[in-house]
PyMOL Python script that loads the backbone (N, CA, C, O; Angstrom):
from pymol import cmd

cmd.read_pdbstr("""\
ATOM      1  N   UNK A   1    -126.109  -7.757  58.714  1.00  0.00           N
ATOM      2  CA  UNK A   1    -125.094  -6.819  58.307  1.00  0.00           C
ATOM      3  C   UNK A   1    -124.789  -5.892  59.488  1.00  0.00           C
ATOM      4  O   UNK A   1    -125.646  -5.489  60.274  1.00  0.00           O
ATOM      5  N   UNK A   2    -123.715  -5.647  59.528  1.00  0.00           N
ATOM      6  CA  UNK A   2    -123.274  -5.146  60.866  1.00  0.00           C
ATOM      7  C   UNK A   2    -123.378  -3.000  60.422  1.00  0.00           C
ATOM      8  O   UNK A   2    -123.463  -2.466  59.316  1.00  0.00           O
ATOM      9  N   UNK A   3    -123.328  -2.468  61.569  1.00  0.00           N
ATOM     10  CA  UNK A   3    -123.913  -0.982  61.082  1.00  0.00           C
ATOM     11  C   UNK A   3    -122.136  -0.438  61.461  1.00  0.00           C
ATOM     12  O   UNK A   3    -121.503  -0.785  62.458  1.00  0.00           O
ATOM     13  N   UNK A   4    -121.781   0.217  60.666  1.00  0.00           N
ATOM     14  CA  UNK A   4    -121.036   1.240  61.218  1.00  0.00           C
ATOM     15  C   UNK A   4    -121.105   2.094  61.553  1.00  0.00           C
ATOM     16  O   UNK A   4    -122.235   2.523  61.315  1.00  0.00           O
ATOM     17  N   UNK A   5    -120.240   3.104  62.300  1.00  0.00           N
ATOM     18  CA  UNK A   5    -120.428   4.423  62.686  1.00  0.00           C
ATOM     19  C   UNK A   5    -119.701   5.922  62.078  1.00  0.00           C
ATOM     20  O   UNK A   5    -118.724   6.412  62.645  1.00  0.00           O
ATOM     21  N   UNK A   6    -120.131   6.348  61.246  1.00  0.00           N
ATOM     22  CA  UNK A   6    -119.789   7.586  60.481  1.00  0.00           C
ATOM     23  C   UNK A   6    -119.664   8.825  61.071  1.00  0.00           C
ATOM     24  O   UNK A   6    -120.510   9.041  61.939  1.00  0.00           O
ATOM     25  N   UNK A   7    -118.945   9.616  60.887  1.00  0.00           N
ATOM     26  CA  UNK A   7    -119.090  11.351  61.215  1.00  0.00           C
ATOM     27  C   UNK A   7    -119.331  11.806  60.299  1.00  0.00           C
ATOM     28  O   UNK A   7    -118.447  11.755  59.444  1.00  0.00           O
ATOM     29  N   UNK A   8    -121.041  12.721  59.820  1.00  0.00           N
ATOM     30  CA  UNK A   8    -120.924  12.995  59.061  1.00  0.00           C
ATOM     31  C   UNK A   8    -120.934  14.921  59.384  1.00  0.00           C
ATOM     32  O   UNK A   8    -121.648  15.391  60.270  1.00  0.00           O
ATOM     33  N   UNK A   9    -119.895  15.932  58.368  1.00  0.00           N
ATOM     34  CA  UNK A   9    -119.832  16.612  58.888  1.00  0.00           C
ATOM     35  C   UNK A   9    -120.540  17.656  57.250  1.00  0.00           C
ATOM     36  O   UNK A   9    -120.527  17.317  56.066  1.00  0.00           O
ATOM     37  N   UNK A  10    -120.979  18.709  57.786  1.00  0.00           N
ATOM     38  CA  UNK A  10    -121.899  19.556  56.815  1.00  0.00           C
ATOM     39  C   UNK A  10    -121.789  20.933  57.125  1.00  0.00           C
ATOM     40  O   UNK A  10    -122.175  21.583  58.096  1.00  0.00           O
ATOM     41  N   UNK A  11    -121.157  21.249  56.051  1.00  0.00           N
ATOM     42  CA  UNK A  11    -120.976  22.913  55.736  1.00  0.00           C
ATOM     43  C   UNK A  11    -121.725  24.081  55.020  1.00  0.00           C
ATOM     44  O   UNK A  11    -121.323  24.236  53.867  1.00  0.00           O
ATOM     45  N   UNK A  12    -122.502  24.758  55.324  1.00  0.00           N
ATOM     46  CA  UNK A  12    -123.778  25.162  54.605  1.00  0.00           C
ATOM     47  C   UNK A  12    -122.848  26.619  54.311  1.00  0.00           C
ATOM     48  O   UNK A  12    -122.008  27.117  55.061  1.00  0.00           O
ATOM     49  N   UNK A  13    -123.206  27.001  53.255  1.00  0.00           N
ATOM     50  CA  UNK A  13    -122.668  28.137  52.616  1.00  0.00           C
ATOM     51  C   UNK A  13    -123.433  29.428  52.014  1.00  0.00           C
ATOM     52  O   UNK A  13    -123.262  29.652  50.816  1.00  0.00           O
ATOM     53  N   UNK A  14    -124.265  30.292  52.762  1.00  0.00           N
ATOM     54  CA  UNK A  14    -125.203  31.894  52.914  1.00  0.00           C
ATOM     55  C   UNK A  14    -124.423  32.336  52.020  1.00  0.00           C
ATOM     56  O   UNK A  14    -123.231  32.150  52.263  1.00  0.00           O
ATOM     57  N   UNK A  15    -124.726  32.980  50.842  1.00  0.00           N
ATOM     58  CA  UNK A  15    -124.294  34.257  49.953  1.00  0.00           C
ATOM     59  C   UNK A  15    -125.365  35.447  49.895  1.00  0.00           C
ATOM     60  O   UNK A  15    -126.496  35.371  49.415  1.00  0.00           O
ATOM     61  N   UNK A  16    -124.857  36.385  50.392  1.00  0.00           N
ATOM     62  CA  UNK A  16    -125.989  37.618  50.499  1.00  0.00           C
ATOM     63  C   UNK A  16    -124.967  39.193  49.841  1.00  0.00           C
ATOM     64  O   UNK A  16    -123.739  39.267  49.855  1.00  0.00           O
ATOM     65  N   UNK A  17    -125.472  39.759  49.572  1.00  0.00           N
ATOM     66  CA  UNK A  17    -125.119  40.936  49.604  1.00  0.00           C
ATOM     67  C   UNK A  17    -125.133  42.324  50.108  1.00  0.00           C
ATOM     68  O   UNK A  17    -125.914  42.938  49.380  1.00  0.00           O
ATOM     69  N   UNK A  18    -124.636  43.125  51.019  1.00  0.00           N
ATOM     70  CA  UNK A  18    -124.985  44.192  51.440  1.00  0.00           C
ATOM     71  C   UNK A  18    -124.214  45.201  50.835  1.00  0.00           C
ATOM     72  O   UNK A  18    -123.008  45.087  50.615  1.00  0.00           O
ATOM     73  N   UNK A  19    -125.107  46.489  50.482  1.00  0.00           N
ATOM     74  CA  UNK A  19    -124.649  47.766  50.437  1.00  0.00           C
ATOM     75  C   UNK A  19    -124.286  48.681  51.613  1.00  0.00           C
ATOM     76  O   UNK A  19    -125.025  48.664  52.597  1.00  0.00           O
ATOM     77  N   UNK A  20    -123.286  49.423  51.595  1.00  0.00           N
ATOM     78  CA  UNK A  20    -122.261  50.119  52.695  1.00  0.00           C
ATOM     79  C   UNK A  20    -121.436  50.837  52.281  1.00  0.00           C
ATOM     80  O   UNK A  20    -120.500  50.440  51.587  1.00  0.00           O
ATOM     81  N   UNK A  21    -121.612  52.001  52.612  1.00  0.00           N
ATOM     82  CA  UNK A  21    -121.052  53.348  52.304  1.00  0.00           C
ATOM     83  C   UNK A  21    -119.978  53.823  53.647  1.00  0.00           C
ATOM     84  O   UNK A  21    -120.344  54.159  54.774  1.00  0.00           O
ATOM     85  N   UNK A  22    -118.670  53.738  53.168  1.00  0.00           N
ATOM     86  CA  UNK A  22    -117.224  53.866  54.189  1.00  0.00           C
ATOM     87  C   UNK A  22    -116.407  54.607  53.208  1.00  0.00           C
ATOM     88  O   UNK A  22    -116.662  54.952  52.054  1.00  0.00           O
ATOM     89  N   UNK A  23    -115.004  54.823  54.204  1.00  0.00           N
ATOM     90  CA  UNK A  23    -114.062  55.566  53.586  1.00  0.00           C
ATOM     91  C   UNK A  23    -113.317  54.174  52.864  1.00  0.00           C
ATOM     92  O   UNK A  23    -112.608  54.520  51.919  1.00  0.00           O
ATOM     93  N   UNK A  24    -113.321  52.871  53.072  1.00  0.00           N
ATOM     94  CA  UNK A  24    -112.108  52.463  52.906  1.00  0.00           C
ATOM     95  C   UNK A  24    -113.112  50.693  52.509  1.00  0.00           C
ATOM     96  O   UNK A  24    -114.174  50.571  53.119  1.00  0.00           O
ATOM     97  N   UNK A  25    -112.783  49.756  51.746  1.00  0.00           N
ATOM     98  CA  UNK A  25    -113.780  48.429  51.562  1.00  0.00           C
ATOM     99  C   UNK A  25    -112.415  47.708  52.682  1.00  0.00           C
ATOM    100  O   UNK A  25    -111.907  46.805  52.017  1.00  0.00           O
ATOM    101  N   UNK A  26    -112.019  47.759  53.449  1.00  0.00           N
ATOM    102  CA  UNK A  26    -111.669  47.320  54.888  1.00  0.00           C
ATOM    103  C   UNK A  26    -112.533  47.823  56.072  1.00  0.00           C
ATOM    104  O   UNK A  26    -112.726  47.277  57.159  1.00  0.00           O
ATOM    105  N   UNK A  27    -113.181  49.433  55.416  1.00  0.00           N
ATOM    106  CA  UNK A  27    -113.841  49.589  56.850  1.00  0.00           C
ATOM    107  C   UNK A  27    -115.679  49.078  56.934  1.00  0.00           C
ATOM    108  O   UNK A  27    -116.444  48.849  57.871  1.00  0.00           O
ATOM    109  N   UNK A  28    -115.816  49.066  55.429  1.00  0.00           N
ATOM    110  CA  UNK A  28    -116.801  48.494  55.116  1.00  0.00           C
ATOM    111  C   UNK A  28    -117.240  47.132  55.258  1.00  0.00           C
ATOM    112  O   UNK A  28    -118.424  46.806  55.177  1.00  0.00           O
ATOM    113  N   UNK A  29    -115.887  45.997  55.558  1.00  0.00           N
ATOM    114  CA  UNK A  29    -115.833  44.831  55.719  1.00  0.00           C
ATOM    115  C   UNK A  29    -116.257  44.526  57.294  1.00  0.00           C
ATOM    116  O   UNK A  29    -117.004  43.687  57.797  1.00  0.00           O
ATOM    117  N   UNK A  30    -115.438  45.595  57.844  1.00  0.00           N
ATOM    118  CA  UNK A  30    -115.122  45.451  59.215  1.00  0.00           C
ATOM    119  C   UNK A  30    -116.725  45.743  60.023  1.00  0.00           C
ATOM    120  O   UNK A  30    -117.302  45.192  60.961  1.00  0.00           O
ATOM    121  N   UNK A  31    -117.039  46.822  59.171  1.00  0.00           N
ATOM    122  CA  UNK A  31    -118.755  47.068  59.707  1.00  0.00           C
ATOM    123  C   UNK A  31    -119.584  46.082  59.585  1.00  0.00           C
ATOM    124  O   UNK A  31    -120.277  45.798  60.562  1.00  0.00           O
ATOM    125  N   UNK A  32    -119.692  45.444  58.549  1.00  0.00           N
ATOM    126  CA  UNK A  32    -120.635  44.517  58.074  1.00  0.00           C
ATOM    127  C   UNK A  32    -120.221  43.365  58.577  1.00  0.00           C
ATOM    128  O   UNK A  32    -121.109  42.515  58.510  1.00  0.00           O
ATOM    129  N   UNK A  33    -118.976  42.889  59.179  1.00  0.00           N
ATOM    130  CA  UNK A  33    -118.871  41.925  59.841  1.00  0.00           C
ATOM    131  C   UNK A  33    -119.096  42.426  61.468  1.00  0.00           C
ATOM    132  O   UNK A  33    -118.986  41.484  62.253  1.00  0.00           O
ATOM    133  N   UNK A  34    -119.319  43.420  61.946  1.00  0.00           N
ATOM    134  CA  UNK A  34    -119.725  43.642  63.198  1.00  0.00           C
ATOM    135  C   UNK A  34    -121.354  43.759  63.591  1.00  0.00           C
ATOM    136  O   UNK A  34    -122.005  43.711  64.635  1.00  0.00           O
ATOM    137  N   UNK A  35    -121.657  43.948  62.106  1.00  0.00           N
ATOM    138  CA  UNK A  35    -123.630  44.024  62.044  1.00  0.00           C
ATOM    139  C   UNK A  35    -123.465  42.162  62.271  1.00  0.00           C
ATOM    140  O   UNK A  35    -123.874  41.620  63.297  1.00  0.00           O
ATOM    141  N   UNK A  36    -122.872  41.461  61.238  1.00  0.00           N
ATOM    142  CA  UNK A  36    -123.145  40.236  61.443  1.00  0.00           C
ATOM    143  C   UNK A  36    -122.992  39.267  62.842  1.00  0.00           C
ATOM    144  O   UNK A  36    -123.722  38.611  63.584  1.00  0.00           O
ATOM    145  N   UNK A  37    -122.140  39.476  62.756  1.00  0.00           N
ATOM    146  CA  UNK A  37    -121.331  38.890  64.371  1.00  0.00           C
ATOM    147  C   UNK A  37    -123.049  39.617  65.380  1.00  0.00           C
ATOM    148  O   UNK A  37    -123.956  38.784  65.363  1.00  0.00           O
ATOM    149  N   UNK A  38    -123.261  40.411  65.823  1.00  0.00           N
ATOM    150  CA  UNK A  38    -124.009  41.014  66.321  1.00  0.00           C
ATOM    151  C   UNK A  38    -125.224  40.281  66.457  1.00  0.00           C
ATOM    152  O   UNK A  38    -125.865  39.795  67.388  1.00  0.00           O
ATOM    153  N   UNK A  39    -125.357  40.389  64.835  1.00  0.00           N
ATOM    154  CA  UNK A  39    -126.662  39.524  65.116  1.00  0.00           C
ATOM    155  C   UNK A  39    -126.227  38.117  65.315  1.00  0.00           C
ATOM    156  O   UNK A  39    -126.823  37.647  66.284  1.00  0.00           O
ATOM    157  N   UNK A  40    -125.691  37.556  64.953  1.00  0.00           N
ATOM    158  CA  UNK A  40    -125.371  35.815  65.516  1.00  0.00           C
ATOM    159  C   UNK A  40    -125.597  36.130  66.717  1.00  0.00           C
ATOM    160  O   UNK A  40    -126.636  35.502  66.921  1.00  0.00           O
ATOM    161  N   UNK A  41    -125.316  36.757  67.831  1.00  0.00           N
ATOM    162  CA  UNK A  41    -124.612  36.504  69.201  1.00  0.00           C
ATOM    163  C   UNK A  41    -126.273  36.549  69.671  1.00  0.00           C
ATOM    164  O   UNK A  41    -126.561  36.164  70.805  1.00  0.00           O
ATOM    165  N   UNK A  42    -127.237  36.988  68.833  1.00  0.00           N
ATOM    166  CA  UNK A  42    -128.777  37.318  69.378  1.00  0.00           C
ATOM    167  C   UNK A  42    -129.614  35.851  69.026  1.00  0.00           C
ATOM    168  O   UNK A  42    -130.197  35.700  67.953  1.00  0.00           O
ATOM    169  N   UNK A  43    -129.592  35.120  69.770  1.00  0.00           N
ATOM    170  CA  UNK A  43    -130.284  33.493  69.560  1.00  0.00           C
ATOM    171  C   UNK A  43    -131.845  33.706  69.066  1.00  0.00           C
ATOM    172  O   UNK A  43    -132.375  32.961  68.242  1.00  0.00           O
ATOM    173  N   UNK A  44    -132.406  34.662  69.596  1.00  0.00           N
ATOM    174  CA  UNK A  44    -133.566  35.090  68.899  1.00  0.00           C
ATOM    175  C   UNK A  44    -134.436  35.219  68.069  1.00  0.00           C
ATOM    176  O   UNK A  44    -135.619  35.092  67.754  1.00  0.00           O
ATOM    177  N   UNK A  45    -132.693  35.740  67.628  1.00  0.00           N
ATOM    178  CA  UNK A  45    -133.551  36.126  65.688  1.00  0.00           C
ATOM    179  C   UNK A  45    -133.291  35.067  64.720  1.00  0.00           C
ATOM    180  O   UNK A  45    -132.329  34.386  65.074  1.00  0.00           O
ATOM    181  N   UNK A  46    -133.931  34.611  63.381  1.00  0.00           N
ATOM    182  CA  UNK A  46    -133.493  33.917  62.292  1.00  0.00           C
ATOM    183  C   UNK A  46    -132.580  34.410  61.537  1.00  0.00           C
ATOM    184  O   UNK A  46    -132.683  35.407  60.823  1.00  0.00           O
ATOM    185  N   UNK A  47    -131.273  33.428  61.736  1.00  0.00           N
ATOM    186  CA  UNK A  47    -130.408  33.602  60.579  1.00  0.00           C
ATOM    187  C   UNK A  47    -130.914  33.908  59.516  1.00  0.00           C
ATOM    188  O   UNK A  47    -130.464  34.990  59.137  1.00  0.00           O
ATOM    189  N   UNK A  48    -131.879  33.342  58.611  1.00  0.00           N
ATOM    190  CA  UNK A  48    -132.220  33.170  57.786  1.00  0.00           C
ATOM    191  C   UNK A  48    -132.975  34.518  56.728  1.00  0.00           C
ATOM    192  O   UNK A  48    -133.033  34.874  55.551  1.00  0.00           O
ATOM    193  N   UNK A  49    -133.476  34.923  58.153  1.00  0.00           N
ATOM    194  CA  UNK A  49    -133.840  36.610  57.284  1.00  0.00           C
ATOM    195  C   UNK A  49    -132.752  36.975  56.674  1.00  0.00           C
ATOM    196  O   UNK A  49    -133.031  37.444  55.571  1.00  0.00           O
ATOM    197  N   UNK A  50    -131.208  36.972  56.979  1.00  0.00           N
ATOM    198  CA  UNK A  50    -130.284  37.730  56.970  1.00  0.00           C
ATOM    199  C   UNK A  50    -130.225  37.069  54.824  1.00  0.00           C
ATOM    200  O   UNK A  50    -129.839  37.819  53.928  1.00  0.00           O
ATOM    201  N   UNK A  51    -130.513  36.200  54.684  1.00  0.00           N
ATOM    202  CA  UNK A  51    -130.682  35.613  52.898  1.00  0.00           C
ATOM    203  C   UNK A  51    -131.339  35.276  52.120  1.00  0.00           C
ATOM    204  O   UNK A  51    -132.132  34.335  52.088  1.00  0.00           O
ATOM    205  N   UNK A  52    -130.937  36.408  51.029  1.00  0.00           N
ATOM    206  CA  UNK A  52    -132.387  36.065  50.043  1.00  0.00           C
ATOM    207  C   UNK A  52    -132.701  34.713  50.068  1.00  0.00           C
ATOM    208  O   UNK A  52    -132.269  34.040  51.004  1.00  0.00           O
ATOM    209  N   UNK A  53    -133.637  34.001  48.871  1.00  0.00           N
ATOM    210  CA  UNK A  53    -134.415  33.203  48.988  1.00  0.00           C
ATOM    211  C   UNK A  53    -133.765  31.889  48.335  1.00  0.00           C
ATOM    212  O   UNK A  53    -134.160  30.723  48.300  1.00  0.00           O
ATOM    213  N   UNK A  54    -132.666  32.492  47.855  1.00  0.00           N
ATOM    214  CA  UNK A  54    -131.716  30.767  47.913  1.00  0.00           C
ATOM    215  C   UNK A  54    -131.525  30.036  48.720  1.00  0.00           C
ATOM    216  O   UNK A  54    -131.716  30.286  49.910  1.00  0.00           O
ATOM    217  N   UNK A  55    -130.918  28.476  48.078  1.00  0.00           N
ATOM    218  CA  UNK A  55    -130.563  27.459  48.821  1.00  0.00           C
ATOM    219  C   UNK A  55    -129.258  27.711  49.256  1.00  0.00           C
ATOM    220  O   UNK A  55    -128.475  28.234  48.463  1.00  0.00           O
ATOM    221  N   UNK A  56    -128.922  27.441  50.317  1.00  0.00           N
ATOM    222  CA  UNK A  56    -127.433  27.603  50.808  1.00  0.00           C
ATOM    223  C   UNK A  56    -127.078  26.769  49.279  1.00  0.00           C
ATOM    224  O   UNK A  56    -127.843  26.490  48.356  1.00  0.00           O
ATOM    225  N   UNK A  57    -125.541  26.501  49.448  1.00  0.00           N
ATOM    226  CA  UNK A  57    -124.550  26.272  48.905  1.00  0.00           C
ATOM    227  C   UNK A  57    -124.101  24.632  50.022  1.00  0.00           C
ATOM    228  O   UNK A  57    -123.487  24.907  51.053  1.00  0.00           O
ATOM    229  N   UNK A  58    -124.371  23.281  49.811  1.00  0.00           N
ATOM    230  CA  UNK A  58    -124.015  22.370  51.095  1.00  0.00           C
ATOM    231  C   UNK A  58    -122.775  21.583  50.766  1.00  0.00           C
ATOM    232  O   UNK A  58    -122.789  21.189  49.600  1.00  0.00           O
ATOM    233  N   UNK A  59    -122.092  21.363  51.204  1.00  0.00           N
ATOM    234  CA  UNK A  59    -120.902  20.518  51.317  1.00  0.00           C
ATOM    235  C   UNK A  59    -120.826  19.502  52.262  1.00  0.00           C
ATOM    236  O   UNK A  59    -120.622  19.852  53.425  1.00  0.00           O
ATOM    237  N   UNK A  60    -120.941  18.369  52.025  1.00  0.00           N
ATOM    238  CA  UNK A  60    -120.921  17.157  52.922  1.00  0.00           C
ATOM    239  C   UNK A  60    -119.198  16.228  53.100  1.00  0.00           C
ATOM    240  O   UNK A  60    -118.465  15.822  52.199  1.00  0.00           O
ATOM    241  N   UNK A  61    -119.077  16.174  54.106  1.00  0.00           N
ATOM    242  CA  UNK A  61    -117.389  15.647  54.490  1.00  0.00           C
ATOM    243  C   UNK A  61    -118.165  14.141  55.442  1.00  0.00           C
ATOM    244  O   UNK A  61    -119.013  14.162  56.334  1.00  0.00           O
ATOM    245  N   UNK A  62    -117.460  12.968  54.804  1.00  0.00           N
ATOM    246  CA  UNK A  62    -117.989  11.880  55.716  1.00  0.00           C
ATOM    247  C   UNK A  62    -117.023  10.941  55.999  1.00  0.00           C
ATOM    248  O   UNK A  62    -116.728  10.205  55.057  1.00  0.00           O
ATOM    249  N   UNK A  63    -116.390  10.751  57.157  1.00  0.00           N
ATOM    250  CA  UNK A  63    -115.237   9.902  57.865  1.00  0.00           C
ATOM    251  C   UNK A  63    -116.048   9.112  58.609  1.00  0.00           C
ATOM    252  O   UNK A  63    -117.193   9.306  59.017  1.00  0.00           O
ATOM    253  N   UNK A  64    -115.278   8.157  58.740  1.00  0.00           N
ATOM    254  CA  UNK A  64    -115.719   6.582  59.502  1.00  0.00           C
ATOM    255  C   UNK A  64    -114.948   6.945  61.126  1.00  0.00           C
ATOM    256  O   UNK A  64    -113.774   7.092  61.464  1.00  0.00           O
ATOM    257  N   UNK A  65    -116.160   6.992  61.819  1.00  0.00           N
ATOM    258  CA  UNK A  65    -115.768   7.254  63.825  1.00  0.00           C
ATOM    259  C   UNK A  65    -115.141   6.292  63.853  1.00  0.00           C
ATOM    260  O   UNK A  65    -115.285   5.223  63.261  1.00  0.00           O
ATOM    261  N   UNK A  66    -114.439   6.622  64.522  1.00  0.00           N
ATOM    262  CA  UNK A  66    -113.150   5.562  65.654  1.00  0.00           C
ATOM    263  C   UNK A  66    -114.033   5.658  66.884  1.00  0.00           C
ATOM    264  O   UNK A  66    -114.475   6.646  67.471  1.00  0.00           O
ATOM    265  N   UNK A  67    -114.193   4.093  67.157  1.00  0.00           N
ATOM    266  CA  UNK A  67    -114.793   3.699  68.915  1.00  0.00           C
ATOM    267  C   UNK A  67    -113.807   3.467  69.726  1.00  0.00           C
ATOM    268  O   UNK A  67    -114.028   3.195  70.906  1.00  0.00           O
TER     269      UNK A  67
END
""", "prot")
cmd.dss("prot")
cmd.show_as("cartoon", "prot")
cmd.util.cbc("prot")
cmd.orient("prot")
């Protein structure tokens, strides 16, 4: 049987919650996406602290590679 070649592509999906005290839930967005971003950019640390103790959320997408 001959093998083909697949792309398989996988989307993992973190739900967390933070509390944040702002004038405005735009400026509150904007903070908490600058704590986040922040920490991504630090290879260091575990994503993973950043979520409670659930399973992501996974989504699998699978197309057949073109050679």
């Amino acid at each position: 049987m001959k093998r083909k070649n697949y792309r398989v592509k996988v989307k993992l999906i973190f739900e967390t919650t933070m509390d944040h005290s702002q004038t405005s839930m735009k400026k509150a967005q904007e903070d908490v996406n600058r704590v986040l971003t922040d920490y991504l950019k630090n290879r260091k640390l575990n994503i993973l602290n950043l979520f409670e103790d659930k399973p992501p959320h996974i989504i699998y997408k699978v197309e057949k590679k073109n050679d």
